[in-house]
C-alpha positions in Angstrom: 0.0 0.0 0.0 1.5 3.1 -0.9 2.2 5.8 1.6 -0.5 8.5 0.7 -3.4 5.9 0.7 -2.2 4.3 3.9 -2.6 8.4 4.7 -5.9 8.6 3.3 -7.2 5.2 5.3 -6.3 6.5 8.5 -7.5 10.0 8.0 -10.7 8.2 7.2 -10.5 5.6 10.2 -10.1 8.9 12.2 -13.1 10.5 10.5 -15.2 7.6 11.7 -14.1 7.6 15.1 -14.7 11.0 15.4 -18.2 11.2 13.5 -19.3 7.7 16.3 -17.8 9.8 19.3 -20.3 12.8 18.4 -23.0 10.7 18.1 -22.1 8.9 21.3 -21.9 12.1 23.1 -25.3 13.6 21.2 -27.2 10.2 22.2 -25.8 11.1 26.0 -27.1 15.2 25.3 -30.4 13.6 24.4 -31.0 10.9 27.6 -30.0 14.2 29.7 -32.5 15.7 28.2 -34.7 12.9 29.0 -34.1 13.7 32.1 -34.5 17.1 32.3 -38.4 16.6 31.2 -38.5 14.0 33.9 -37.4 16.1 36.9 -39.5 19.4 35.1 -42.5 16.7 35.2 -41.9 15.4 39.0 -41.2 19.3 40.0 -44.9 20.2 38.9 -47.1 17.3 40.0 -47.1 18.6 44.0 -47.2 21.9 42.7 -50.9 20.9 40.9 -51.6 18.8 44.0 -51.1 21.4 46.6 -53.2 23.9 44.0 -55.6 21.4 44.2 -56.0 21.7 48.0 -56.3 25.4 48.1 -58.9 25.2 45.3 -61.1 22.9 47.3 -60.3 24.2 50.8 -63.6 25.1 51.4 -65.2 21.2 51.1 -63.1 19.9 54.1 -62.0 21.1 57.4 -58.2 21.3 57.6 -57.9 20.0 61.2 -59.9 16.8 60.8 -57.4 15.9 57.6 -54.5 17.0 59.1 -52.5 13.7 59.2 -53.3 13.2 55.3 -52.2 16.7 55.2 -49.3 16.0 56.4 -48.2 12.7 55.0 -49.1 14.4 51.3 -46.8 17.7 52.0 -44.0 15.2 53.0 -44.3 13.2 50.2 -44.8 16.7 48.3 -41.4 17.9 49.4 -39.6 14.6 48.8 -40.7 15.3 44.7 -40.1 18.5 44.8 -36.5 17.7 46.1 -36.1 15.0 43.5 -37.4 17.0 40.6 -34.8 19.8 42.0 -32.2 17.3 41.7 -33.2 15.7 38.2 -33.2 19.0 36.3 -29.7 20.1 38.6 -28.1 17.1 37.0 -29.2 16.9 33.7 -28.2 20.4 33.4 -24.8 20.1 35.2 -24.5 16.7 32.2 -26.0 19.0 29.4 -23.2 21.6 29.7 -20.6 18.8 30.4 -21.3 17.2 27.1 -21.1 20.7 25.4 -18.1 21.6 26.6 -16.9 18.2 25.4 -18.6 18.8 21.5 -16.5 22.5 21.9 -13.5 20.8 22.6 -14.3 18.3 19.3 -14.7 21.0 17.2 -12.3 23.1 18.5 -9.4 20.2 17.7 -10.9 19.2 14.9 -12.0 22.1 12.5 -13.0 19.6 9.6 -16.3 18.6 11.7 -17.1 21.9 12.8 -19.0 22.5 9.9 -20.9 20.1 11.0 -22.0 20.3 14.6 -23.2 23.7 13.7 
């Protein structure tokens, strides 16, 4: 094999490896994402519970429900704290994984054109 195709093999080997680690690190952008929705939807279902209670305060006595009250905020607060957490993380992993495409295209200014 001559010198310029053994050249023009590995350039293209490289290519490929590049091109399948962007796509990798895309697939990992879109399960964050994933995620993001996840912890956005967990965040607002005690928000809509608890509106739900205020709307119907007046059709129940708050002191003779007070342990269900209070069993539902707890378990309110735990979701909320998860949601906080699900959308913290997949944000902290969203910018990770673009700070990782940057550094692709940055090195490599052959792909940029197409990351864009």
């Amino acid at each position: 094999m001559s010198h310029n195709r053994l050249k023009a093999v590995k350039k293209s080997e490289v290519d490929d490896f590049l091109f399948n680690e962007i796509q990798l690190l895309l697939a990992e952008k879109r399960t964050a994402f994933s995620g993001l929705r996840t912890g956005i939807a967990v965040f607002a279902l005690p928000l809509s519970v608890i509106s739900v209670l205020i709307a119907t305060s007046k059709l129940y006595n708050p002191f003779q429900v007070l342990n269900l009250l209070i069993v539902l905020l707890v378990l309110n607060v735990g979701l909320i704290c998860l949601g906080v957490y699900l959308i913290m993380h997949s944000l902290a992993r969203i910018h990770h994984l673009d700070g990782l495409i940057k550094e692709i295209k940055l090195k490599h200014s052959s792909i940029a054109a197409f990351l864009e």
